[in-house]
mmCIF file of the N, C-alpha and C atoms, coordinates in Angstrom:
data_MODEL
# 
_entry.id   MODEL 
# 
loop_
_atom_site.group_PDB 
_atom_site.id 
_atom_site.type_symbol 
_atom_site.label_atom_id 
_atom_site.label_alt_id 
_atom_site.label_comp_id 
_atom_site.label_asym_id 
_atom_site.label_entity_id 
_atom_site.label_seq_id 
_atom_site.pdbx_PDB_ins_code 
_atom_site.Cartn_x 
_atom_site.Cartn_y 
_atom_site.Cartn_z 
_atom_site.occupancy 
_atom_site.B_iso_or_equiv 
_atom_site.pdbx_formal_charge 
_atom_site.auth_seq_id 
_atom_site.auth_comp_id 
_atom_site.auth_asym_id 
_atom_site.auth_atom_id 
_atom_site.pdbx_PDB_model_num 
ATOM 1   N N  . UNK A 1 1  ? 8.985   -2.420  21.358  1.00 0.00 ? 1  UNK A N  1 
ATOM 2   C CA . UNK A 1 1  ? 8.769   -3.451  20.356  1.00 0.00 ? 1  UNK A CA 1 
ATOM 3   C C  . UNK A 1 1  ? 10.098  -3.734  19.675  1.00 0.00 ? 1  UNK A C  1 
ATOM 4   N N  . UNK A 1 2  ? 10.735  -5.200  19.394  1.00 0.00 ? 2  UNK A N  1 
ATOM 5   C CA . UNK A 1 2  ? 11.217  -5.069  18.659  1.00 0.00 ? 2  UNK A CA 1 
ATOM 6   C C  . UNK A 1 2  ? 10.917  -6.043  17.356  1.00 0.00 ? 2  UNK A C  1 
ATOM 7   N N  . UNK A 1 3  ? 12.031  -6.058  16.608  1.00 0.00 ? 3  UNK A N  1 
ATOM 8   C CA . UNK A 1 3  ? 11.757  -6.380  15.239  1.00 0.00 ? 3  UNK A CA 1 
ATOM 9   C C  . UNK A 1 3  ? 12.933  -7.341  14.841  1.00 0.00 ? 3  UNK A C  1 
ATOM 10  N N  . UNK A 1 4  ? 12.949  -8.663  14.614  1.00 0.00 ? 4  UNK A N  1 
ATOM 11  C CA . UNK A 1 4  ? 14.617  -9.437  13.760  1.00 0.00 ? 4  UNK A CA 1 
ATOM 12  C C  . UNK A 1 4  ? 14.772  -9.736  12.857  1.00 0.00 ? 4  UNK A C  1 
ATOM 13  N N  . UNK A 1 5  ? 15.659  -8.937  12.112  1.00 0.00 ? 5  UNK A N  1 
ATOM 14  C CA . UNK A 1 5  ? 15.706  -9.407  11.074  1.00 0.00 ? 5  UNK A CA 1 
ATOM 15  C C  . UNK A 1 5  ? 17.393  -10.097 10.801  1.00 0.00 ? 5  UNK A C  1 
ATOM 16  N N  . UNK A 1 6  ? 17.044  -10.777 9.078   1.00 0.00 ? 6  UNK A N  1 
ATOM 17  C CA . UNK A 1 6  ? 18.118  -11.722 9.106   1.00 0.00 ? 6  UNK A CA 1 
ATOM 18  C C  . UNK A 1 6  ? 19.578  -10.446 8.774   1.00 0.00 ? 6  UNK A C  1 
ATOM 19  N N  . UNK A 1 7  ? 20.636  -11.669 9.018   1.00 0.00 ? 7  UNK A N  1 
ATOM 20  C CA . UNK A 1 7  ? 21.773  -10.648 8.758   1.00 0.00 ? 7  UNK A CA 1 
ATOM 21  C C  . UNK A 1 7  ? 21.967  -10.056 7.405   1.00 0.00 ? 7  UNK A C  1 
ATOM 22  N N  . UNK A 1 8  ? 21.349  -11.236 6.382   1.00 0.00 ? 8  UNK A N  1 
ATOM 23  C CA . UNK A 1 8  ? 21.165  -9.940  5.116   1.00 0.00 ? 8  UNK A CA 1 
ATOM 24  C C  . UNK A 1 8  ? 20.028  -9.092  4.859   1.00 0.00 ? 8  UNK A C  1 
ATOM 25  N N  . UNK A 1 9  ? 19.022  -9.163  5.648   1.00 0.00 ? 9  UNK A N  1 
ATOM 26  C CA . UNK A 1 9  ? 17.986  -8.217  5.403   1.00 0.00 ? 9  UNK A CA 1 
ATOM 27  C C  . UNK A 1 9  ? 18.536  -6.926  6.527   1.00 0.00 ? 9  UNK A C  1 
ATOM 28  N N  . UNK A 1 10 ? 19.346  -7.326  7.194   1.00 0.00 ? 10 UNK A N  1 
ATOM 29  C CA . UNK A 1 10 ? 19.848  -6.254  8.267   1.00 0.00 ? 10 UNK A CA 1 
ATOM 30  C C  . UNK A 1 10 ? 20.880  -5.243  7.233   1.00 0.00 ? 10 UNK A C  1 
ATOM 31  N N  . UNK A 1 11 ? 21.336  -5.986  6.399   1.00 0.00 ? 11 UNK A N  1 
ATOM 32  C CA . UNK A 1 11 ? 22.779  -5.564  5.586   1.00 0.00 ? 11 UNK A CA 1 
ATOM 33  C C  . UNK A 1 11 ? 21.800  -5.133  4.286   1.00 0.00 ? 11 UNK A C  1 
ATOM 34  N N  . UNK A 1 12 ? 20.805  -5.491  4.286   1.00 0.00 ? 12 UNK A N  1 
ATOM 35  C CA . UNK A 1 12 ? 19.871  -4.643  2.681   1.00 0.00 ? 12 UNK A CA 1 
ATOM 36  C C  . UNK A 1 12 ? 19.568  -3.457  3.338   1.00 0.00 ? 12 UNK A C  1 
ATOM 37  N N  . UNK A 1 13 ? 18.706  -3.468  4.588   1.00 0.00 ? 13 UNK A N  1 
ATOM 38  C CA . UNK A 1 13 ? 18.207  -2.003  5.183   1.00 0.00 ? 13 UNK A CA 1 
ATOM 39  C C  . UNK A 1 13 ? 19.495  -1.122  5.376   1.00 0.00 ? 13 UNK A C  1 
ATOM 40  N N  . UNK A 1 14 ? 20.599  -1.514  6.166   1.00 0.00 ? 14 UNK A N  1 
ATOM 41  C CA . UNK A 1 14 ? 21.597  -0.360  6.049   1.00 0.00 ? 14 UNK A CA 1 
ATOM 42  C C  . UNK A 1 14 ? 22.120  -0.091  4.605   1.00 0.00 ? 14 UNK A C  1 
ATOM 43  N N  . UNK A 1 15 ? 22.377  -0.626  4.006   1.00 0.00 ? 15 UNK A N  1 
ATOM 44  C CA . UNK A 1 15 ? 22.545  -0.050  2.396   1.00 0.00 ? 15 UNK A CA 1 
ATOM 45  C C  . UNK A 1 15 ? 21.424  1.047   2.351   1.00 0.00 ? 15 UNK A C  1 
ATOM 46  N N  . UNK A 1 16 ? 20.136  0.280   2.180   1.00 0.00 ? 16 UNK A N  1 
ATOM 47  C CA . UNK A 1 16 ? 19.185  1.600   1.887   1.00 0.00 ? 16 UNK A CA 1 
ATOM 48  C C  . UNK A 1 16 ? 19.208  3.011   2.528   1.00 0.00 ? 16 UNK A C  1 
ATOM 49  N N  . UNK A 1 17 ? 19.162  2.500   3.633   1.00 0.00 ? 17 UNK A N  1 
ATOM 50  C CA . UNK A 1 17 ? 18.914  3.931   4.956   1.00 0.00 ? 17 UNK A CA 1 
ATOM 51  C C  . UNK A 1 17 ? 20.609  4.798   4.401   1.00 0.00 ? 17 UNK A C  1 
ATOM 52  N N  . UNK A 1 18 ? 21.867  3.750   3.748   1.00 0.00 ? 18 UNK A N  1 
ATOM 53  C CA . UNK A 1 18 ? 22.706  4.964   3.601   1.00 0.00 ? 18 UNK A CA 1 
ATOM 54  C C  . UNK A 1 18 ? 22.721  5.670   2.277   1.00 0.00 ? 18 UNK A C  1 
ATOM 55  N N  . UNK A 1 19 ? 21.895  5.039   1.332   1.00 0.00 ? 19 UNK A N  1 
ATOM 56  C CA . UNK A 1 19 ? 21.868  5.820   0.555   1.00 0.00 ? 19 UNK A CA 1 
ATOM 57  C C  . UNK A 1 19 ? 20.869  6.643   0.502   1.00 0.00 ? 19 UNK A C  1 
ATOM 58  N N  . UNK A 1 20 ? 20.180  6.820   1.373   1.00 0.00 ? 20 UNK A N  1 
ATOM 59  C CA . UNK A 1 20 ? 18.289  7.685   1.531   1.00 0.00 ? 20 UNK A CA 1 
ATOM 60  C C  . UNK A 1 20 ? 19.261  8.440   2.728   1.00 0.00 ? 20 UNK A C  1 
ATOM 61  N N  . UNK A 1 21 ? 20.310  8.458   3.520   1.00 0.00 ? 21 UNK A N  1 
ATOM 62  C CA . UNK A 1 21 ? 20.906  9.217   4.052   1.00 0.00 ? 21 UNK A CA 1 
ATOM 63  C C  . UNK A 1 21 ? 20.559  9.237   5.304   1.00 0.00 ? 21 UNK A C  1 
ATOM 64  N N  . UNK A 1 22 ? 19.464  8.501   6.135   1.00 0.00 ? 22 UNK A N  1 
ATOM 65  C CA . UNK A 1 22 ? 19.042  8.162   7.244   1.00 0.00 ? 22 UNK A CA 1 
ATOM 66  C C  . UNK A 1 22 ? 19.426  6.945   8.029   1.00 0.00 ? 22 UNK A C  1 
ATOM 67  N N  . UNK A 1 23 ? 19.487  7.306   9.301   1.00 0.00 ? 23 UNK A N  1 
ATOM 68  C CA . UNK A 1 23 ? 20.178  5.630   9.742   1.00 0.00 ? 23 UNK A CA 1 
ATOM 69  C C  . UNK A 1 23 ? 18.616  4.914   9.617   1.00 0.00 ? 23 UNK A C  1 
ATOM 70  N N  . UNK A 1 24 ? 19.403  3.353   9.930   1.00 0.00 ? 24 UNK A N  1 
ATOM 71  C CA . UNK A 1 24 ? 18.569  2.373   9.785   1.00 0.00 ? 24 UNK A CA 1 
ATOM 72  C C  . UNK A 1 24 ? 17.059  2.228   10.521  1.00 0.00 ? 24 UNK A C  1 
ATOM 73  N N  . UNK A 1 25 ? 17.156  2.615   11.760  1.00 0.00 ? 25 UNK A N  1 
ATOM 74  C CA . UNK A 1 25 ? 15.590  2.373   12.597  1.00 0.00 ? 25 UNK A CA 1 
ATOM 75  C C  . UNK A 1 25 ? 14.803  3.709   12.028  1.00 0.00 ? 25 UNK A C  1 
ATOM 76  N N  . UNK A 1 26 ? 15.022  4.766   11.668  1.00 0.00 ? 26 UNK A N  1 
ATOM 77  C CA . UNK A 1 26 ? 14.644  5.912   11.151  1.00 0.00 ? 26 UNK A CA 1 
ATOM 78  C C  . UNK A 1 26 ? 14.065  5.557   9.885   1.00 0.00 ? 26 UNK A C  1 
ATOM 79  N N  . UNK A 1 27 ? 14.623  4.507   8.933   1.00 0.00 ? 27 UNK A N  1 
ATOM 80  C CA . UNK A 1 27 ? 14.284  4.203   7.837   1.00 0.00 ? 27 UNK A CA 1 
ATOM 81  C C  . UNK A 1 27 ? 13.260  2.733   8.333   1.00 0.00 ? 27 UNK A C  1 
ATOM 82  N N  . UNK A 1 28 ? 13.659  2.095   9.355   1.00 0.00 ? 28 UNK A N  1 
ATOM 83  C CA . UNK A 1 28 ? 12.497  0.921   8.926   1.00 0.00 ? 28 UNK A CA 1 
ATOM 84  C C  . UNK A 1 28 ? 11.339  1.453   10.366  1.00 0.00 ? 28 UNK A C  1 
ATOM 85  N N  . UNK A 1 29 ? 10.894  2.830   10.923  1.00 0.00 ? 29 UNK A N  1 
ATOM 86  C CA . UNK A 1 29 ? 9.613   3.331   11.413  1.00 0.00 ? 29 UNK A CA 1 
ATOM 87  C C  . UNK A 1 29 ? 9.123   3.772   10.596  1.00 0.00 ? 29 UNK A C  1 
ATOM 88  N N  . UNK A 1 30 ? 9.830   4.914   9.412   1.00 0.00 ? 30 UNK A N  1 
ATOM 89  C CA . UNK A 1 30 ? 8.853   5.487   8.469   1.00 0.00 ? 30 UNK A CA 1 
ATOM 90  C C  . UNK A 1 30 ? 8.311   4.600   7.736   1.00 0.00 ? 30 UNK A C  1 
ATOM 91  N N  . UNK A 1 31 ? 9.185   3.497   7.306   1.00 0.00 ? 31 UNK A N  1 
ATOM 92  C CA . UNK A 1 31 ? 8.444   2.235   6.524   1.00 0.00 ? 31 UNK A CA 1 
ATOM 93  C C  . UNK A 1 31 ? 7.258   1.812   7.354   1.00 0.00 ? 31 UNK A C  1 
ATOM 94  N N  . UNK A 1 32 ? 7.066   1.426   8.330   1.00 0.00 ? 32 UNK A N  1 
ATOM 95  C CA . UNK A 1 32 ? 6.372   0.853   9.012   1.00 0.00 ? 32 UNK A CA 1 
ATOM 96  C C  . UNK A 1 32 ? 5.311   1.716   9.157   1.00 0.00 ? 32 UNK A C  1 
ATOM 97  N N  . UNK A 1 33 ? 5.486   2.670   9.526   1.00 0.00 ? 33 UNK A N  1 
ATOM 98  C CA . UNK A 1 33 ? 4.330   3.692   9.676   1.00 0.00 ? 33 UNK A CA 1 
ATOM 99  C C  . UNK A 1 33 ? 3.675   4.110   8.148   1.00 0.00 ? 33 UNK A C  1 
ATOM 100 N N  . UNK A 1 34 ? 3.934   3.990   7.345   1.00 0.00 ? 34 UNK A N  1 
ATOM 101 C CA . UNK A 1 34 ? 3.428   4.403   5.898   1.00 0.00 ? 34 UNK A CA 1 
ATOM 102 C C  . UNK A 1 34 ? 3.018   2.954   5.431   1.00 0.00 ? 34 UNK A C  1 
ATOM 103 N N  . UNK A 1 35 ? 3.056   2.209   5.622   1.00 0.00 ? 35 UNK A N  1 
ATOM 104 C CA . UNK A 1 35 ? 2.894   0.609   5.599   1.00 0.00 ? 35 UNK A CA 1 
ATOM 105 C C  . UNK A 1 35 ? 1.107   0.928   6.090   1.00 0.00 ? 35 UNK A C  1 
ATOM 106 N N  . UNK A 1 36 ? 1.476   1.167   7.392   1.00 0.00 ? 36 UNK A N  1 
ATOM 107 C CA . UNK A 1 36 ? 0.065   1.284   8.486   1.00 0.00 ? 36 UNK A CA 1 
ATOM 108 C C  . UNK A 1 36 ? -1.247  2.078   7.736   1.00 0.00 ? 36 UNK A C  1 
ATOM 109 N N  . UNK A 1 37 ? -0.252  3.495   7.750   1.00 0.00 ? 37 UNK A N  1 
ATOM 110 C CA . UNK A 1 37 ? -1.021  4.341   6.894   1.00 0.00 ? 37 UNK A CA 1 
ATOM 111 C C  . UNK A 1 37 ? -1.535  3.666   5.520   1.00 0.00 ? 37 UNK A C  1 
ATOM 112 N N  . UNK A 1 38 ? -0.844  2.938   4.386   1.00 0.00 ? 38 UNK A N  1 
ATOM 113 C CA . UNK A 1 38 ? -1.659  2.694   3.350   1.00 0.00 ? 38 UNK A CA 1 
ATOM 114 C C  . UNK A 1 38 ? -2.391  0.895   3.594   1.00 0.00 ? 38 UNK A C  1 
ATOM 115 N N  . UNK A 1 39 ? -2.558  0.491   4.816   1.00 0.00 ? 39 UNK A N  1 
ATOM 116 C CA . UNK A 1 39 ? -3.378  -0.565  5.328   1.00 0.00 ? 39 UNK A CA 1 
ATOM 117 C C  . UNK A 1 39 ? -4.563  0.026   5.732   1.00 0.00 ? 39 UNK A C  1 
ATOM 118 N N  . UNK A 1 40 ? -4.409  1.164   6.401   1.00 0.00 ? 40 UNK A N  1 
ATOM 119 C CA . UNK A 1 40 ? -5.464  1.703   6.954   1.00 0.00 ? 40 UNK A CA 1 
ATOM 120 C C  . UNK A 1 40 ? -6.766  2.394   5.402   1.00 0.00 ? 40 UNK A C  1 
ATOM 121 N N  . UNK A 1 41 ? -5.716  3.027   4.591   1.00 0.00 ? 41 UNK A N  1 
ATOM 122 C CA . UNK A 1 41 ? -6.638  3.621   3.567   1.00 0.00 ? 41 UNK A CA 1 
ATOM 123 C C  . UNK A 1 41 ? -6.740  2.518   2.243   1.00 0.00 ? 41 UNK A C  1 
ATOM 124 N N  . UNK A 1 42 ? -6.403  1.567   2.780   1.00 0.00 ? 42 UNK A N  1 
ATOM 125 C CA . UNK A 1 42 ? -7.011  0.320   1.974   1.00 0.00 ? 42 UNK A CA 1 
ATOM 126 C C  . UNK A 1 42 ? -8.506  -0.018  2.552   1.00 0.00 ? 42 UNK A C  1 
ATOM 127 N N  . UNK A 1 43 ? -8.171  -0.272  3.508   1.00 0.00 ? 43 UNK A N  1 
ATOM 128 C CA . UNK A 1 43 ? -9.882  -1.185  4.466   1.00 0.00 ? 43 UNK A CA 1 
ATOM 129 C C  . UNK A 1 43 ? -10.481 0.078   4.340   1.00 0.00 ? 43 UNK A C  1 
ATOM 130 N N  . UNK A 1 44 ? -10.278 1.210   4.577   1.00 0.00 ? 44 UNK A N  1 
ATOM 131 C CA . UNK A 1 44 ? -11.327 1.993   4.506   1.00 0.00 ? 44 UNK A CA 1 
ATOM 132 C C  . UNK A 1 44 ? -11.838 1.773   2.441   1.00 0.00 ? 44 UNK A C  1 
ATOM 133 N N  . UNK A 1 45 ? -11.398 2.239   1.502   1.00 0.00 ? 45 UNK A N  1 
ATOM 134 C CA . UNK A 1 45 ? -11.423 2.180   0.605   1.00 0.00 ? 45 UNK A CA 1 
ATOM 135 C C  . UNK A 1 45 ? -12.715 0.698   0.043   1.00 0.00 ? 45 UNK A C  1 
ATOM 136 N N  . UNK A 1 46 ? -12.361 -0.293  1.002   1.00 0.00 ? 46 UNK A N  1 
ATOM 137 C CA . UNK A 1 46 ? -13.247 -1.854  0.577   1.00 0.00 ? 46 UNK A CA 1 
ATOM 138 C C  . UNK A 1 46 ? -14.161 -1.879  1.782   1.00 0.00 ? 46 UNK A C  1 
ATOM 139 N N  . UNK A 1 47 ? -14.086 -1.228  2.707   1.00 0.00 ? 47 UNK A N  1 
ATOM 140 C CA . UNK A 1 47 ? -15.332 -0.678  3.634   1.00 0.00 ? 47 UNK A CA 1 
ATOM 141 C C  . UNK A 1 47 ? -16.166 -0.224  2.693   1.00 0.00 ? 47 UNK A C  1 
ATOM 142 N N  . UNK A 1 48 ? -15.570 1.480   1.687   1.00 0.00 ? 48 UNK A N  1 
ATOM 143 C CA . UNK A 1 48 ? -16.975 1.776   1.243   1.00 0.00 ? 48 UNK A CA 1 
ATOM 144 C C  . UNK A 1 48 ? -17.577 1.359   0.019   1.00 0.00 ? 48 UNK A C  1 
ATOM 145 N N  . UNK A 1 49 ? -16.463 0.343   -0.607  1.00 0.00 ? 49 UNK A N  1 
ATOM 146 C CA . UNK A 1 49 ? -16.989 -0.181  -1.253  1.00 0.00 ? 49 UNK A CA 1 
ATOM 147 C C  . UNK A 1 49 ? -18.112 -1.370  -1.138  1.00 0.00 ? 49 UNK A C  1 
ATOM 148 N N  . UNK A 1 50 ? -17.979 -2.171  0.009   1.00 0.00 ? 50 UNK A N  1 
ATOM 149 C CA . UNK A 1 50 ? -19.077 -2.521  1.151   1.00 0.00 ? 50 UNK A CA 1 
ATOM 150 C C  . UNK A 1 50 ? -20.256 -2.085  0.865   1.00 0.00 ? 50 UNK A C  1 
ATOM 151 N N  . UNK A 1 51 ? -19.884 -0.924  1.280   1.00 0.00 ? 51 UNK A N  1 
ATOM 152 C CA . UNK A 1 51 ? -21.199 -0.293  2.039   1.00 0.00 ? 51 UNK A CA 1 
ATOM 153 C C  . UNK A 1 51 ? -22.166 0.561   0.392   1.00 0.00 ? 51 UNK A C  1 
ATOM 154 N N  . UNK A 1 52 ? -21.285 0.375   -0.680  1.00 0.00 ? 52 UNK A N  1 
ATOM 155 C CA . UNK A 1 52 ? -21.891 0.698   -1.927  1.00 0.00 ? 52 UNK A CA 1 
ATOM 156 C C  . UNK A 1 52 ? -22.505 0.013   -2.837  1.00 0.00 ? 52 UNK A C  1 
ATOM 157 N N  . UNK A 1 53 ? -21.846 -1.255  -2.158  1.00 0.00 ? 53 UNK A N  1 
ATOM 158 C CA . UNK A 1 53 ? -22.647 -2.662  -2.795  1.00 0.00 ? 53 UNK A CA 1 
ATOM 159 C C  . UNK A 1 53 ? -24.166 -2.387  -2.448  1.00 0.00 ? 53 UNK A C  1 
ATOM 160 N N  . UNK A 1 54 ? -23.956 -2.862  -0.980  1.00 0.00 ? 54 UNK A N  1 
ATOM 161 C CA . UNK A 1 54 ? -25.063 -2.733  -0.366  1.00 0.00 ? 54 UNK A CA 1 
ATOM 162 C C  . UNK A 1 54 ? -26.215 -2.280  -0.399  1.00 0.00 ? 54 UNK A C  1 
ATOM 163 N N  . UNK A 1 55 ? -26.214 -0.098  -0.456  1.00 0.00 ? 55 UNK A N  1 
ATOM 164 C CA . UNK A 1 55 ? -26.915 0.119   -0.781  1.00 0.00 ? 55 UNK A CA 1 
ATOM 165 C C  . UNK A 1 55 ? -27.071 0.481   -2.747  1.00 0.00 ? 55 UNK A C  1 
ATOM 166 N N  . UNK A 1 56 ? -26.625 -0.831  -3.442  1.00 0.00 ? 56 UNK A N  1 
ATOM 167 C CA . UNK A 1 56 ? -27.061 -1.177  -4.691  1.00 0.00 ? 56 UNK A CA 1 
ATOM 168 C C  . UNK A 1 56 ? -26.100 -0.133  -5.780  1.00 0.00 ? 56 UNK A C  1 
ATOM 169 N N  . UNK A 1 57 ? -25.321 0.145   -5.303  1.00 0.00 ? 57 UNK A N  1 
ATOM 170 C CA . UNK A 1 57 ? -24.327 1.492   -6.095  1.00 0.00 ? 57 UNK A CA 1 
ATOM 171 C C  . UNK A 1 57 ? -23.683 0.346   -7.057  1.00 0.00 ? 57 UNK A C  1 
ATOM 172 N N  . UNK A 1 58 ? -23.936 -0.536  -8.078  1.00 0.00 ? 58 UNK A N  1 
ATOM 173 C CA . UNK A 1 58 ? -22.667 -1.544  -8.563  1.00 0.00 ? 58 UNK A CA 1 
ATOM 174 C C  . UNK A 1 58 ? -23.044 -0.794  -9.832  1.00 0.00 ? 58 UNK A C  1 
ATOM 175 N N  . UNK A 1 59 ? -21.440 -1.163  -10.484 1.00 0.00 ? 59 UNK A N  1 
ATOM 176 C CA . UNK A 1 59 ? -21.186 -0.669  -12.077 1.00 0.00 ? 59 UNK A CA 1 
ATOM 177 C C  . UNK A 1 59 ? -21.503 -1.898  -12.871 1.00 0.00 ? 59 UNK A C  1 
ATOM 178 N N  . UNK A 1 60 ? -22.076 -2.030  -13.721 1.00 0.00 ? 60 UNK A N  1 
ATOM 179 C CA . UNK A 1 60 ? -22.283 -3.459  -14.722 1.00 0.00 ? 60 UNK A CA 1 
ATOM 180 C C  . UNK A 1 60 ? -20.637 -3.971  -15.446 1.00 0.00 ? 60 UNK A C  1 
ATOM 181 N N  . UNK A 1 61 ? -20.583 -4.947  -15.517 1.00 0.00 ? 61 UNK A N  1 
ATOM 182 C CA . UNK A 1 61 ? -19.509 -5.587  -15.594 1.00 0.00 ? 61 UNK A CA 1 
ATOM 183 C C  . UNK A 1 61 ? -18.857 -5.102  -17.045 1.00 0.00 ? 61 UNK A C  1 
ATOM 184 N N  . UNK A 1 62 ? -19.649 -4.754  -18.016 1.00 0.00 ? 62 UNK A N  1 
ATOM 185 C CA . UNK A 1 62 ? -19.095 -3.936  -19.505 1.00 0.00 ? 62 UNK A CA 1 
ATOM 186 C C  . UNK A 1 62 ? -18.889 -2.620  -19.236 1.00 0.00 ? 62 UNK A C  1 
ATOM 187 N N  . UNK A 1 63 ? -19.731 -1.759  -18.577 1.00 0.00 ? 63 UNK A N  1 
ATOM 188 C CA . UNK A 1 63 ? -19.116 -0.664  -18.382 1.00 0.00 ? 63 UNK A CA 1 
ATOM 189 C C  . UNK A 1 63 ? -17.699 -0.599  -17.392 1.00 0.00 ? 63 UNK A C  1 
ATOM 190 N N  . UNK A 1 64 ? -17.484 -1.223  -16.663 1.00 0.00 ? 64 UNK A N  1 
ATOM 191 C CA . UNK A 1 64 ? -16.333 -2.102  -16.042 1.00 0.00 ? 64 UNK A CA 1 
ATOM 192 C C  . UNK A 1 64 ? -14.852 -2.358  -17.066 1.00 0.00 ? 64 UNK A C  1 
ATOM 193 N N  . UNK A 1 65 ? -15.337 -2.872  -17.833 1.00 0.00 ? 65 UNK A N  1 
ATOM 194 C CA . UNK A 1 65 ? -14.559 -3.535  -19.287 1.00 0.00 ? 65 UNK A CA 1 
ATOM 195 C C  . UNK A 1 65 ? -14.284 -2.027  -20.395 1.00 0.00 ? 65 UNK A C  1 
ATOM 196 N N  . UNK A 1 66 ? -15.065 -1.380  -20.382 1.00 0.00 ? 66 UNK A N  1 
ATOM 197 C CA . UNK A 1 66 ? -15.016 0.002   -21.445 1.00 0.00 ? 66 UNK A CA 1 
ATOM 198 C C  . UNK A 1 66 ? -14.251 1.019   -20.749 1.00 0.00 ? 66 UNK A C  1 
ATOM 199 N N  . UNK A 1 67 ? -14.327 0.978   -19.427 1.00 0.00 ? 67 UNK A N  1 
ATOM 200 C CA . UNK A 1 67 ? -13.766 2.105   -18.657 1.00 0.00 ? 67 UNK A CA 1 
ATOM 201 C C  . UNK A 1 67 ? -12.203 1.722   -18.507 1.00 0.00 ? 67 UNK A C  1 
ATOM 202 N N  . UNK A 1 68 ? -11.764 0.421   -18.754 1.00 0.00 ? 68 UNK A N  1 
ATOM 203 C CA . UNK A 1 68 ? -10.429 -0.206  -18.268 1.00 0.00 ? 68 UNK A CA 1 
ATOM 204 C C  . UNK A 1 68 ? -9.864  0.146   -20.020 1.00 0.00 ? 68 UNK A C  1 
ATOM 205 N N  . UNK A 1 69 ? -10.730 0.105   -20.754 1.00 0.00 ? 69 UNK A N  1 
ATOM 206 C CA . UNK A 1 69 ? -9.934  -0.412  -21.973 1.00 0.00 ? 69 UNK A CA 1 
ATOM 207 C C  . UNK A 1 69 ? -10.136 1.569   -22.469 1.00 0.00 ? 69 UNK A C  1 
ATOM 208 N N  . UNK A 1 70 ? -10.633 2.467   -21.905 1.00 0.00 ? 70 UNK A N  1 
ATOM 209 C CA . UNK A 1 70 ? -10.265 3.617   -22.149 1.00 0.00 ? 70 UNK A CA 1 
ATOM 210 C C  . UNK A 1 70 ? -9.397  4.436   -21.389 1.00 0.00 ? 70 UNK A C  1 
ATOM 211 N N  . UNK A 1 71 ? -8.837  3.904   -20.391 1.00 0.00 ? 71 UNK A N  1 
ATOM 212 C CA . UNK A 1 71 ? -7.393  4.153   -19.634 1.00 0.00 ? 71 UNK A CA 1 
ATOM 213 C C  . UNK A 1 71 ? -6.413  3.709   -19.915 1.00 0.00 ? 71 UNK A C  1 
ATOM 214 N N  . UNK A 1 72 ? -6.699  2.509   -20.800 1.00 0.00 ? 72 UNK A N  1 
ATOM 215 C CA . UNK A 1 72 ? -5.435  1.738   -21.482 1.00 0.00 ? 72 UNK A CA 1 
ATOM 216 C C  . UNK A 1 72 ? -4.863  2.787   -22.467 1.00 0.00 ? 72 UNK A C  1 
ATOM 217 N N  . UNK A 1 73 ? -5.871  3.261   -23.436 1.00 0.00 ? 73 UNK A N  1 
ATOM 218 C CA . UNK A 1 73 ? -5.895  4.452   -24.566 1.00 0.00 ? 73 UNK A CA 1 
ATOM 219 C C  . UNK A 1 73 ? -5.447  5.796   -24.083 1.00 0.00 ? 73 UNK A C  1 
ATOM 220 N N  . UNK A 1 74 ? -5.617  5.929   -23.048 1.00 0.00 ? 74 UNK A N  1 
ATOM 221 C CA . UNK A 1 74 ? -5.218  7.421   -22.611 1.00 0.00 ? 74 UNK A CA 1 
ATOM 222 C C  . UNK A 1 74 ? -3.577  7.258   -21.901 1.00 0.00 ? 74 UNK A C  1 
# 
């Protein structure tokens, strides 16, 4: 597979990868792969939220509102 990028996004990734101390394709697989990884535990995450609708699991929209505005406080 490959991948093109422009000559300054080529010249942003080697900056990064030299200051993270890794060359460049080393730095844009782990990106890519942790990318994957938190795509993957997204859809799962709105899968079960899906599937909680469904079988009738919903929070009422004020307790929704009380729970946001007591994380704000903490």
């Amino acid at each position: 597979m490959e991948v093109r990028f422009t000559p300054e996004q080529e010249a942003k990734l080697s900056r990064i990868a030299a200051h993270a101390g890794i060359d460049t394709e080393n730095l844009v697989r782990d990106a890519a792969l942790r990318l994957l990884e938190e795509e993957e535990k997204f859809r799962a995450a709105v899968q079960e939220g899906i599937e909680q609708a469904d079988r009738g699991e919903l929070i009422e929209d004020e307790d929704v509102h009380l729970w946001l505005e007591e994380r704000e406080r903490s």
